[in-house]
C-alpha positions in Angstrom: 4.4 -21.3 2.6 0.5 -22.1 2.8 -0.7 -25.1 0.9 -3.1 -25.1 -1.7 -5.5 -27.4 0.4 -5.2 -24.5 3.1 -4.5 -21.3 1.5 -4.1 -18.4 3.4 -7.0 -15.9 3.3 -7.8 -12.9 5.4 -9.0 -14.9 8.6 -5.2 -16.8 8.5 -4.3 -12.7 8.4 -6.9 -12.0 11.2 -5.0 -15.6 13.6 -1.6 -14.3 12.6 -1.8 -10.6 13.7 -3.9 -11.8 17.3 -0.7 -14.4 17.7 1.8 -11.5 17.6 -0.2 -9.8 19.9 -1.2 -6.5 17.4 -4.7 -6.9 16.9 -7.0 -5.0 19.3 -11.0 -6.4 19.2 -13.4 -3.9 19.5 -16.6 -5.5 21.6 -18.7 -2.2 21.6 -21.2 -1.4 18.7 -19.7 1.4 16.5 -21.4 3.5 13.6 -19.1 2.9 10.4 -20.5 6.3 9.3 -19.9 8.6 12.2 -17.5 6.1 14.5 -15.5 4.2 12.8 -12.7 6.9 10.9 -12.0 8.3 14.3 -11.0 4.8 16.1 -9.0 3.6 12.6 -7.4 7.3 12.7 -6.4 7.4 16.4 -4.9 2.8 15.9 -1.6 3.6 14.1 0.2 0.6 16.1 -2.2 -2.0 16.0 -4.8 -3.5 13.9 -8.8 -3.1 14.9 -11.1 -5.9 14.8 -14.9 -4.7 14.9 -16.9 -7.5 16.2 -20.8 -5.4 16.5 -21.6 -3.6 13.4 -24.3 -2.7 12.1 -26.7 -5.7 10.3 -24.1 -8.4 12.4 -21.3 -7.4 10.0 -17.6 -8.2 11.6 -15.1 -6.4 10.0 -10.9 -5.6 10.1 -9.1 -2.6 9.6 -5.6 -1.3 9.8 -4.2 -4.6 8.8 -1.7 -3.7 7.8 -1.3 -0.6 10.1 2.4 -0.1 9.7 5.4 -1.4 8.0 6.1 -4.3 10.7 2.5 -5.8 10.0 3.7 -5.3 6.5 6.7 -7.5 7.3 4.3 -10.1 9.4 2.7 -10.9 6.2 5.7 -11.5 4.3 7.1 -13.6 6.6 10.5 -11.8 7.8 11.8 -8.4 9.6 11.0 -4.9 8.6 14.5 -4.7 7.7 14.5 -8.0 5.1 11.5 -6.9 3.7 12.1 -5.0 0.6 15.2 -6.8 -0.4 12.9 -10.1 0.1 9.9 -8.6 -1.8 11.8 -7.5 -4.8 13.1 -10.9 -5.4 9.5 -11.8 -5.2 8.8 -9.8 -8.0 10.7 -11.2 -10.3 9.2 -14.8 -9.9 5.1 -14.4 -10.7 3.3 -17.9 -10.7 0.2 -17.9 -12.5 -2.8 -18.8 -11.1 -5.1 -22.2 -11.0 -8.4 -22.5 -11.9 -11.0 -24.1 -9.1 -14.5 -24.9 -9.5 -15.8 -23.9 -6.0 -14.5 -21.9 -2.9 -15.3 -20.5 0.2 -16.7 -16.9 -1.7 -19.5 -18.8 -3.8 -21.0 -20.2 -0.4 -24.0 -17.4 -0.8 -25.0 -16.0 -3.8 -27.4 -13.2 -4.1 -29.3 -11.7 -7.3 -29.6 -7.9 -7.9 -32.6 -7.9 -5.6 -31.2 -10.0 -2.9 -28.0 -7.3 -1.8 -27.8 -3.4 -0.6 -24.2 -2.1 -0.2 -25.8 0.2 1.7 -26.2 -2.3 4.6 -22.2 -3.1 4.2 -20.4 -1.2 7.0 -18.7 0.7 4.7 -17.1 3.7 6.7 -16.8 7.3 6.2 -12.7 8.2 7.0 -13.0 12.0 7.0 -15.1 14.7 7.9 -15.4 16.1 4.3 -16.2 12.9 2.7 -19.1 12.7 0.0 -20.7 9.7 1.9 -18.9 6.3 2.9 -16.6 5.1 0.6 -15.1 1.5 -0.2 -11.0 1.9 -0.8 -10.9 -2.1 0.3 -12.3 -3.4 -2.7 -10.1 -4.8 -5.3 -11.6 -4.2 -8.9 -10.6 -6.7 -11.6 -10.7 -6.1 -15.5 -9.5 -7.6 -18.7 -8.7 -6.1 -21.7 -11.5 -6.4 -24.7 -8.7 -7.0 -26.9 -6.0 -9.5 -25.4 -8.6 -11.0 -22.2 -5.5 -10.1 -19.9 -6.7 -9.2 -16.4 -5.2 -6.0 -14.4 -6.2 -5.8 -10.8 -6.4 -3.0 -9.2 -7.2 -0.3 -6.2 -10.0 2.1 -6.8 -12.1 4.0 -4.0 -16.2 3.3 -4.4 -18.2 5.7 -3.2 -21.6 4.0 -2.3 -24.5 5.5 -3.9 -27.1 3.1 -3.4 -28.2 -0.4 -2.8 -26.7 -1.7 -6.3 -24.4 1.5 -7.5 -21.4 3.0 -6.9 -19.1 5.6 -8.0 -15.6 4.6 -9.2 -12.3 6.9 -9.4 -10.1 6.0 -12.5 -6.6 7.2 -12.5 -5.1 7.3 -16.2 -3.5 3.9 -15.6 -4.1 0.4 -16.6 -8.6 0.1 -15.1 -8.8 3.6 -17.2 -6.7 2.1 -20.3 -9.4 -1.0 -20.3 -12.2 1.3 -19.8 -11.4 3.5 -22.8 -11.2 0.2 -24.9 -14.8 -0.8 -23.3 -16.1 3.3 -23.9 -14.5 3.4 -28.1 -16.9 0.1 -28.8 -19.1 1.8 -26.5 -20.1 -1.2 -24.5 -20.2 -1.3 -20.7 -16.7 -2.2 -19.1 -17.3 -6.0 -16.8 -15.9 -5.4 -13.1 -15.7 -7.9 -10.4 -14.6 -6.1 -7.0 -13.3 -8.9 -4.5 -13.3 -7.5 -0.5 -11.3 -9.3 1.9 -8.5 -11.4 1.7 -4.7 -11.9 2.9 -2.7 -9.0 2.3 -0.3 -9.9 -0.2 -3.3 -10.0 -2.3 -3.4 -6.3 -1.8 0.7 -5.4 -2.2 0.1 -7.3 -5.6 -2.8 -5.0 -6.9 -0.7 -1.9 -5.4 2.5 -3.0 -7.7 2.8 -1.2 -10.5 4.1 -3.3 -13.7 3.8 -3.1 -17.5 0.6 -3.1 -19.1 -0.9 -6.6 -19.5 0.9 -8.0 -16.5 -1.7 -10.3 -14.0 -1.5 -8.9 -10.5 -2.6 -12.3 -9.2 0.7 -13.6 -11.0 2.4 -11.3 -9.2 0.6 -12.3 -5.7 1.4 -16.0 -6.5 5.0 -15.1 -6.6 4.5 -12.8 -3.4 2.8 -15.8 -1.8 4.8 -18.9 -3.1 2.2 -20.6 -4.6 -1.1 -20.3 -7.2 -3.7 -18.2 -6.5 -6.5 -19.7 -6.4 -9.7 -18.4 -9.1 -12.9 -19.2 -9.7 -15.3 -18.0 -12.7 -17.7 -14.9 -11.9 -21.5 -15.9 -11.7 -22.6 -13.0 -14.5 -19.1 -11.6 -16.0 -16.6 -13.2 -17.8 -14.1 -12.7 -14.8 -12.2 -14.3 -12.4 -11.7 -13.5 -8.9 -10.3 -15.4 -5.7 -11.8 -18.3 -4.8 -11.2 -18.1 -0.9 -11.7 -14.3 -0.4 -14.7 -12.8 1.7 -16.9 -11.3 -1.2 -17.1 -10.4 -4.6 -19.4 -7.6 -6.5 -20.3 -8.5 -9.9 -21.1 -5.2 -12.3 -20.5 -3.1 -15.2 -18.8 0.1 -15.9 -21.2 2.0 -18.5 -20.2 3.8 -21.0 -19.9 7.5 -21.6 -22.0 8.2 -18.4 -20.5 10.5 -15.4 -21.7 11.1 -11.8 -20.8 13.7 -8.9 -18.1 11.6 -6.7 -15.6 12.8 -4.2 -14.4 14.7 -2.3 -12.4 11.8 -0.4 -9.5 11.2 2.5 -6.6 10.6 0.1 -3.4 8.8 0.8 -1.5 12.2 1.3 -3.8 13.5 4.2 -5.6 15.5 1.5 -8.9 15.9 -0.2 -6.8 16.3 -3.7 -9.5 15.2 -6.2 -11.9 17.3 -4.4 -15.1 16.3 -6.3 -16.1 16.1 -10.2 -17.6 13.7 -12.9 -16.5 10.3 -12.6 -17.8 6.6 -13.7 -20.2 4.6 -11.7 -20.5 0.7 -11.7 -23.8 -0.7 -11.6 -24.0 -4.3 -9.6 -25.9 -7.0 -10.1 -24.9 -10.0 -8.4 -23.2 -10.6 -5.2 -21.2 -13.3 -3.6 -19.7 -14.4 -0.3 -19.2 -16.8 2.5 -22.0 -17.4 4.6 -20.0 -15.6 7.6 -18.4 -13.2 5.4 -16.4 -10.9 7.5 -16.0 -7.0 5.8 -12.7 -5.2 5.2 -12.1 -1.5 6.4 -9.0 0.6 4.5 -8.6 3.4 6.2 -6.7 6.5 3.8 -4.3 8.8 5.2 -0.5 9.2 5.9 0.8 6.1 7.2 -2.3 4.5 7.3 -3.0 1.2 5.6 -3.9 2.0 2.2 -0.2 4.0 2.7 1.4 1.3 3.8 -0.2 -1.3 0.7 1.5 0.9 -1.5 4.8 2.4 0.2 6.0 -1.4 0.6 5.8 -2.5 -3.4 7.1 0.7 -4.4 10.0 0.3 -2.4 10.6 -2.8 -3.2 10.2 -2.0 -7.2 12.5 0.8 -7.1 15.2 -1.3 -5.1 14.7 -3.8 -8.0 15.2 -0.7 -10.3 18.4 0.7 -8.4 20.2 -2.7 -8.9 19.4 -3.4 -12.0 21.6 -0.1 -13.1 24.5 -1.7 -11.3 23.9 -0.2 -7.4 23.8 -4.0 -5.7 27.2 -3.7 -4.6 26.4 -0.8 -2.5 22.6 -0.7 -1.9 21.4 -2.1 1.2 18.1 -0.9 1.6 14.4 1.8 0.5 11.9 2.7 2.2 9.2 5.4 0.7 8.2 8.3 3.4 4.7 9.0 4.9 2.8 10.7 2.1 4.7 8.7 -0.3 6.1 11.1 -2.8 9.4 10.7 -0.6 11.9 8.1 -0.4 15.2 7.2 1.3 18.4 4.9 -0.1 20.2 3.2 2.3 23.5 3.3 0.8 27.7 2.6 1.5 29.4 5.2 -1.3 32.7 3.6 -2.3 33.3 6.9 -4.2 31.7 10.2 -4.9 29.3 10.1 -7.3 27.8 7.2 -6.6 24.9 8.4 -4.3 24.5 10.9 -7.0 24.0 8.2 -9.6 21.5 6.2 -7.8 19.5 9.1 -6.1 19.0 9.9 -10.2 18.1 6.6 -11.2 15.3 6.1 -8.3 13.3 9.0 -10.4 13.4 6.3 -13.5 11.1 3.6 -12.3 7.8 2.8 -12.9 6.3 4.7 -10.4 5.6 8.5 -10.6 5.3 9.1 -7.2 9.1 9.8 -5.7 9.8 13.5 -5.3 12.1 14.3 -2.5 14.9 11.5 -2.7 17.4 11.5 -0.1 20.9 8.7 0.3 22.2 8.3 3.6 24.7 5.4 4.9 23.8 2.5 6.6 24.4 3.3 10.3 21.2 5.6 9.5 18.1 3.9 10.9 15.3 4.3 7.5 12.8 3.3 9.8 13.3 6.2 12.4 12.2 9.8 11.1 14.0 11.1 13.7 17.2 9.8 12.3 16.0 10.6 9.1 15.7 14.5 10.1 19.4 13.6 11.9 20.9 12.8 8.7 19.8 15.5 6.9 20.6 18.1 9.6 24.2 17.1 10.3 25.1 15.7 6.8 24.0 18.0 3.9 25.2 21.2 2.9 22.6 22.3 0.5 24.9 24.3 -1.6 26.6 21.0 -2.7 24.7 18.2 -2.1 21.0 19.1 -3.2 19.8 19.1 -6.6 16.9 20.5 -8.1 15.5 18.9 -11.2 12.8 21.3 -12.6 10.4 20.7 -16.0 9.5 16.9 -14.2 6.2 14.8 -15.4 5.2 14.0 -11.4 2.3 12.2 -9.9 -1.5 12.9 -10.7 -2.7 13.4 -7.1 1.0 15.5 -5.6 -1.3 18.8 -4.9 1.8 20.9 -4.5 2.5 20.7 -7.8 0.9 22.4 -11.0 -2.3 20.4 -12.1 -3.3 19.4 -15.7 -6.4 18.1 -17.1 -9.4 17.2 -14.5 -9.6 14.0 -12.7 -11.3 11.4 -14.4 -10.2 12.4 -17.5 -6.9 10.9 -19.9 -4.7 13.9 -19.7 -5.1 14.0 -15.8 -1.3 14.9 -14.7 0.9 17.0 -12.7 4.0 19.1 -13.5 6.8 20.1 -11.4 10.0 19.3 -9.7 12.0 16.5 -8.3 14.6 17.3 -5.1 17.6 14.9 -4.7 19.6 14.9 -1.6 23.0 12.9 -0.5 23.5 12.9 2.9 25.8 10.3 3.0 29.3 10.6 4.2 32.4 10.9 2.3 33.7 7.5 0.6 36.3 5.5 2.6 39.1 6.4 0.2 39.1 10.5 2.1 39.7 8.6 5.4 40.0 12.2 6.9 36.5 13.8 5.8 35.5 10.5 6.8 36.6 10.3 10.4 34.2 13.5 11.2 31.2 11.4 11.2 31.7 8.5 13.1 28.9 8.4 15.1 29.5 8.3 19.1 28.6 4.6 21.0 28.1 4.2 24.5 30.3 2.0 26.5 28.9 -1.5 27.1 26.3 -1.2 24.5 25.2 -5.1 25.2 23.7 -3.9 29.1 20.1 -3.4 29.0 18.1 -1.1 30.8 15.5 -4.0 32.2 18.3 -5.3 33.7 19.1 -2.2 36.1 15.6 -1.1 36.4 13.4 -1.8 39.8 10.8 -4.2 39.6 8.1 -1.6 40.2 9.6 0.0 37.0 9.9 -2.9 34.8 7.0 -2.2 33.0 7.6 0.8 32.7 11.1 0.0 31.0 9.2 -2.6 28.6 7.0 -0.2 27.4 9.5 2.1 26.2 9.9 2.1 21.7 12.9 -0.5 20.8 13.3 2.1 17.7 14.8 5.0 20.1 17.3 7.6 18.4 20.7 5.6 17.6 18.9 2.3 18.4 20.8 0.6 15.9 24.1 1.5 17.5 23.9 -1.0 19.9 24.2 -3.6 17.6 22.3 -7.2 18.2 22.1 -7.5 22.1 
């Protein structure tokens, strides 16, 4: 773990990624507003490193691009991960108070800033106009001072305003608080910094709980706060900038529509907040942060990762330890798989119900399969599900379901932007996991063929004008796994 004299911040991120060789600089000036999307779209594999944007801004982007990044910034495998994270969970560490830090090394009055001149990108073609999803937004609660950090997406609107999405969550619970007194809600909105900073705001807990508790536990050690210049916030002492502002009350603005994390323009546009900024902070080389929305992009992968992790937490505190090995939520996130051994039938049944009694909303489509299925390989995944269900028998439909506010397949409810916001629906549960070991014989029809010799490796057969070739080739082929360590 990093040490409080050198705590890790997004340039520690920026070293870490170039050392495992999955970050891609990008020398050539690009347009954030008609460039940028397209070259964050197209880098699914590796992160992107702008280095000539507009005003001298730097900037990083798809970082985390993928669940192995992901796994880079926790320290261990793809496969550890959740079962790692979710222990994290459980052991917040609250964070320390400093008087100075790397984010107060500039400091700039209402007059001395435009976000307009931050290379904030435009993701999608239908966008309203460039939107920030990178920025962190920190409140407290008027009546207890406890903070909630959290992701909302900030449409710019000009030089010192922005437009603000609230989902009916803990921001939105604060705000309400703020809009009964009617006074305008404080906001800091911190940019830039390592990414467990980023799974913590994206983990959903109970009310009141400190996502930068939860990020020292992620991290092993404080966080690091200092006090806001003009609100009585706190925000990360060693992160790349911080926006000062307030929330007002009662007052709406057109915002939308915007590149959400299911590959849809859900929210479309409609009335929503603003936040008005007055003061800004940052280092003196401050370098910008780029989320890119979309399936399987980053801000996918900031939230798929926690919300495994939580609902792994979840499925062993109802007693599935014993046979729960791993979860992983699917690209566009209202799916997820449980990587299971059934010691008898019913068991898969019991936990595919319980992953629909978590915190989170999202899970939909919830399938168990055994652990010689690779989770991490959609085409085992699609395998699995082919050769291991019949749908008369082992798929359930639970109908009359409260689901998640931005599923557009579902029925909608209320507006966005407003309390009752919701979505009703249905929730699909499917075991395709073998029969338990104690029906040996149903059993023994899904063994899964192995090759012979499954330690020999292809490099070491292939032609040296074909090595690279060879090399190049995906480790995560169909039945990888098979071959065991080699």
């Amino acid at each position: 773990m990093a040490s409080n004299m050198h705590p890790k911040d997004m340039r520690t991120w920026i070293a870490e990624l170039e050392e495992a060789g999955e970050l891609i600089r990008i020398a050539k000036p690009v347009d954030p507003l008609t460039q940028m999307g397209s070259l964050l779209y197209q880098s699914r594999e590796k992160a992107l490193f702008f280095e000539n944007l507009p005003h001298g801004w730097r900037s990083l982007g798809q970082a985390p691009a993928n669940t192995r990044h992901a796994a880079i910034a926790f320290g261990t495998t793809q496969e550890a991960m959740v079962p790692l994270i979710a222990e994290r969970m459980g052991k917040c560490i609250a964070p320390v108070m400093v008087e100075d830090g790397p984010v107060k090394e500039v400091k700039l009055g209402k007059n001395e800033f435009d976000l307009t001149q931050l290379p904030v990108h435009v993701a999608g073609q239908r966008d309203g106009g460039p939107v920030c999803g990178s920025g962190l937004v920190v409140t407290k609660d008027p009546d207890t001072g406890r903070r909630n950090v959290s992701f909302h997406r900030l449409q710019i609107k000009g030089p010192n305003k922005s437009g603000i999405l609230l989902y009916p969550r803990h921001t939105w619970k604060n705000y309400l608080k703020y809009q009964a007194r009617n006074e305008p809600m404080p906001v800091a909105i911190f940019i830039g910094h390592y990414p467990l900073y980023y799974a913590a705001a994206a983990t959903t807990g109970a009310y009141g709980l400190d996502e930068f508790e939860i990020a020292g536990g992620y991290l092993g050690e404080p966080v690091r706060l200092v006090k806001c210049e003009t609100v009585d916030l706190e925000v990360p002492a060693d992160a790349e900038i911080v926006l000062e502002g307030h929330i007002p009350p009662h007052y709406r603005e057109e915002e939308g529509p915007f590149s959400e994390f299911q590959d849809y323009y859900v929210t479309g546009t409609g009335k929503n907040p603003i936040v008005e900024y007055q003061y800004m902070t940052r280092r003196h080389d401050a370098i910008f942060k780029n989320l890119q929305n979309g399936s399987e992009m980053e801000g996918c992968v900031f939230h798929k990762v926690p919300m495994s992790a939580a609902i792994f937490r979840r499925l062993k505190d109802v007693g599935g330890g014993p046979i729960l090995h791993n979860v992983m939520v699917t690209p566009g996130i209202f799916g997820l798989v449980i990587q299971m051994t059934q010691r008898a039938y019913g068991e898969a049944k019991n936990l595919l119900l319980a992953a629909l009694s978590s915190e989170y909303q999202h899970p939909k489509v919830v399938m168990a399969v055994d652990a010689d299925v690779d989770i991490f390989n959609p085409a085992e995944l699609m395998w699995a599900l082919a050769t291991r269900v019949d749908p008369h028998k082992d798929v359930t439909i639970i109908s009359g379901t409260h689901n998640h506010a931005m599923d557009a397949s579902l029925q909608e409810l209320g507006a966005p932007g407003t309390p009752l916001w919701q979505r009703f629906g249905s929730k699909m549960l499917i075991d395709a996991t073998i029969p338990p070991p104690a029906d040996a014989e149903a059993r023994a029809m899904f063994e899964r063929i192995r090759p012979h010799n499954p330690q020999l490796r292809l490099e070491d057969f292939a032609a040296e004008s074909s090595l690279a070739l060879v090399r190049s080739l995906s480790p995560m082929f169909f039945g990888s796994k098979l071959l065991g360590e080699r």
